[in-house]
N, C-alpha and C positions, 0 to 999 in steps of 0.2 A: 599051103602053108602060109603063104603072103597074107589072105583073107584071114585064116585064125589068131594071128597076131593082134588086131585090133580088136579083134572080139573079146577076145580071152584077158584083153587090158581093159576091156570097158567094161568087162565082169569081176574082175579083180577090184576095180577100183570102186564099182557100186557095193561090192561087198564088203571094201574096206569102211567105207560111208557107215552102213548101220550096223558094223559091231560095237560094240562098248569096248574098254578097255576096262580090267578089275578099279584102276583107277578114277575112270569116269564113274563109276556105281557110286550111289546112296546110300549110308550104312545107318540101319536103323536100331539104336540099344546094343552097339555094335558088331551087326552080321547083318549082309543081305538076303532081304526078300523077293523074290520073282513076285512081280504084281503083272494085272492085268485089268483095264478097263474098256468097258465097251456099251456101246447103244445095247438096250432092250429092243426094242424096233424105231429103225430107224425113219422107217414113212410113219407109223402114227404117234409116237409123240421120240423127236430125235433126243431130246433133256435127256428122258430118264436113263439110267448108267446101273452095271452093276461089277465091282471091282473084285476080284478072287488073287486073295495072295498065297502063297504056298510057302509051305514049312514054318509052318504058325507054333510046332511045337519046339522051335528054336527059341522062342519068346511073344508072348500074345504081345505085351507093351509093343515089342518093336514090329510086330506085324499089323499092328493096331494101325502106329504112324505109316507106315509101307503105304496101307491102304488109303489113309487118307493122303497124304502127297500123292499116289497116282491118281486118285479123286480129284483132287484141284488142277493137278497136270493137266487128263481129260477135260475139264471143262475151262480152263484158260485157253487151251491149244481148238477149241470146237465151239466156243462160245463167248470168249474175251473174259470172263469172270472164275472167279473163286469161288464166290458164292454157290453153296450145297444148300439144300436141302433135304436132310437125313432121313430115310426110312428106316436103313436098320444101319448104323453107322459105327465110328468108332467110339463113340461117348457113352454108346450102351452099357449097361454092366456086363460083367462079363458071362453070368450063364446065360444071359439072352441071346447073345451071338450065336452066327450059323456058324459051326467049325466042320468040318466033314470031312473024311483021310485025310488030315494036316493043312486044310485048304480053309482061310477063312472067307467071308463072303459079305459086301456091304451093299446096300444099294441107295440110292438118291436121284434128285433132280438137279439138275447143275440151272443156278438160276441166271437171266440174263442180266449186265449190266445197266 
């Protein structure tokens, strides 16, 4: 019992670290989007990125922006810059965009500063 004590507080506490709270969220055209961004591959070129936000049929506008703030996020947080360069991005019109079961899909290169 002695031993689980300190364990069970050092898991408590890392998990209290990466939850959000509703209040820390982002609200984009006001509702939140689940984003995600991640390396394409990461050993041959680590830049290129591709973002999937989900529940785009709450508002493509506000899923538009989702996408690109977790765009910049990723590449500020993995590269010091903002700077994108769009393959298929948010500025596209909107039939050209990938939408696929509610999920939109952007991809870029994060450039360096």
């Amino acid at each position: 019992m002695v031993r689980v004590l300190p364990t069970l507080l050092l898991l408590t506490l890392a998990c209290a670290c990466t939850v959000r709270s509703a209040s820390d969220r982002v609200l984009f055209d006001g509702k939140y989007f689940r984003a995600s961004a991640r390396s394409v591959d990461k050993r041959a070129s680590p830049a290129d990125f591709t973002v999937t936000v989900n529940g785009v049929s709450a508002s493509l506008d506000g899923a538009r922006e989702a996408g690109r703030y977790e765009a910049t996020r990723f590449c500020v947080q993995n590269f010091g810059s903002s700077r994108i360069e769009w393959k298929a991005g948010p500025d596209a019109e909107p039939q050209t965009m990938r939408v696929e079961n509610d999920k939109l899909t952007f991809s870029g290169k994060c450039q360096r500063p």
